[in-house]
C-alpha atoms as one frame of an Amber mdcrd trajectory, in Angstrom:
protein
 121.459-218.479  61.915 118.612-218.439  59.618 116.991-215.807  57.867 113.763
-214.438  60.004 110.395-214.484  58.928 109.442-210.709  57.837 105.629-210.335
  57.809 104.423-206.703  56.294 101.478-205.063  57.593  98.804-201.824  57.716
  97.943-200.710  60.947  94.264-198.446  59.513  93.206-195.987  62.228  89.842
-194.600  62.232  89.834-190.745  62.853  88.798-191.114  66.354  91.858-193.655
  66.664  90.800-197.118  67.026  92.832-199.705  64.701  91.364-202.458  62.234
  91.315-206.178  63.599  90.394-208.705  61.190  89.515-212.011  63.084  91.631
-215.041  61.623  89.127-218.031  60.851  89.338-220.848  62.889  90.739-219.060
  66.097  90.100-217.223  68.990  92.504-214.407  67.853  91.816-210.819  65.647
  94.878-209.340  64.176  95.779-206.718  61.533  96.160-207.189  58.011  99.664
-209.014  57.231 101.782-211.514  55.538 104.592-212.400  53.924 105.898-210.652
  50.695 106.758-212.510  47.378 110.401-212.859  46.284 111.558-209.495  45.142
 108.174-206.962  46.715 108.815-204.220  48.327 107.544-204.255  51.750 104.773
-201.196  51.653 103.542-203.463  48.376 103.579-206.674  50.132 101.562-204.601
  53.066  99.001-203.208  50.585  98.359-206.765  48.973  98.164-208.475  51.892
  95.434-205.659  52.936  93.309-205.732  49.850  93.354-209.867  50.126  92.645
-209.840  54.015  89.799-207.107  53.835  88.782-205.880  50.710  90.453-202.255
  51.660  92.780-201.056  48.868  94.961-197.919  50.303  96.656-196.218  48.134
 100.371-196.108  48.894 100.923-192.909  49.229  99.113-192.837  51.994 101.288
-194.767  53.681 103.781-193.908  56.941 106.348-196.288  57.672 106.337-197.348
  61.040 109.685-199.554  60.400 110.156-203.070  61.351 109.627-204.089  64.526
 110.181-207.813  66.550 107.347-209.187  67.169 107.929-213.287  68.143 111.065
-215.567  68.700 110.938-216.159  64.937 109.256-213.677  63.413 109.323-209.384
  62.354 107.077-207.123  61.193 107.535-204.225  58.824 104.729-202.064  59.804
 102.897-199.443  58.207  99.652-196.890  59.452  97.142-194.784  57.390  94.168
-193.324  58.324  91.152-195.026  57.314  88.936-192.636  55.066  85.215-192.410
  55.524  84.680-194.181  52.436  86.279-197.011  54.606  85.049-197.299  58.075
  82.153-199.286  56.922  83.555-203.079  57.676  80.161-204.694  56.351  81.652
-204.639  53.106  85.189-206.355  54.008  86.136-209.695  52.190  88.561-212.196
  52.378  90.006-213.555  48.923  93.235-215.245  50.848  91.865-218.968  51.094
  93.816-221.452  53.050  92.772-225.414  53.781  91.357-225.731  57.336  93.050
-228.153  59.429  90.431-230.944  59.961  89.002-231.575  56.173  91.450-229.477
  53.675  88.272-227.537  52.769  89.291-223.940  52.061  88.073-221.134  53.693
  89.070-217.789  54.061  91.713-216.969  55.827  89.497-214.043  58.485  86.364
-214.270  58.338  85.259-211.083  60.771  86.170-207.280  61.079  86.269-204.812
  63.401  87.368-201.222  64.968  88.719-201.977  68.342  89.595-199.298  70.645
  93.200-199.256  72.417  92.330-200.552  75.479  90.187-203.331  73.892  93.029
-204.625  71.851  94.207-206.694  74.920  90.963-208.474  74.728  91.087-209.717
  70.995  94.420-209.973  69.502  96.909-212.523  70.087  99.687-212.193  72.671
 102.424-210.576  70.320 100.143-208.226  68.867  98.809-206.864  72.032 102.354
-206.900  73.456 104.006-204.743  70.516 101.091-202.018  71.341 101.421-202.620
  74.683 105.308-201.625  75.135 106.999-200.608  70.964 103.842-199.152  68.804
 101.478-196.968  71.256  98.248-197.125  69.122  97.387-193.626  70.681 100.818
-191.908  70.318 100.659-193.099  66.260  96.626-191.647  66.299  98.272-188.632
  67.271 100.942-188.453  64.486  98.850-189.887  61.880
């Protein structure tokens, strides 16, 4: 059996609890900031990097709560982590994207999302992909970590 696929991620809450979904370019589908770590990282590191490159937002790690890992698809886990987004944060005009990838039709590069936003709970449903919105769904209750947090 092979080895799965561990992707690390931040779920940010605003203080009034709605979660950050950055919109991945090229698709119909917003999810949170994740990826893969590099050989040897440590996963709250290889959340945090992915974070900064995704968005822009740098979070300090001790701010940090580790959700633990969680399965998300067939072939895939996350290793999940939540902090609450400070106000310093909550403005998503300034979010960038340095993560590049080459899009599917030309090999021109572009970033990898391209649009942020605060979604509510109940308007996750509507925006993320089918994984996503079943882990917060049934595992992860977005309100019960807003209430921990």
């Amino acid at each position: 059996m092979s080895e799965r696929i561990v992707s690390c991620g931040v779920v940010l809450l605003t203080p009034d609890g709605r979660v950050l979904l950055a919109h991945a370019t090229g698709t119909d589908h917003w999810d949170i900031p994740k990826g893969q770590g590099e050989p040897g990282e440590a996963p709250a590191i290889t959340a945090l990097r992915e974070t900064v490159e995704e968005t822009g937002i740098a979070i300090a790690v001790e701010r940090l709560k580790d959700l633990g890992r969680f399965l998300y698809r067939r072939d895939k886990d996350l290793h999940l982590f939540a902090a609450r987004a400070r106000a310093d944060e909550l403005d998503l005009s300034s979010c960038t994207c340095t993560s590049l990838f080459p899009r599917r039709s030309d090999g021109v590069l572009i970033p990898e999302m391209d649009a942020y936003r605060w979604c509510r709970p109940d308007e996750v449903e509507r925006y993320a992909s089918r994984s996503l919105t079943r882990l917060f769904q049934t595992t992860l209750s977005l309100a019960e970590l807003h209430q921990s947090l």
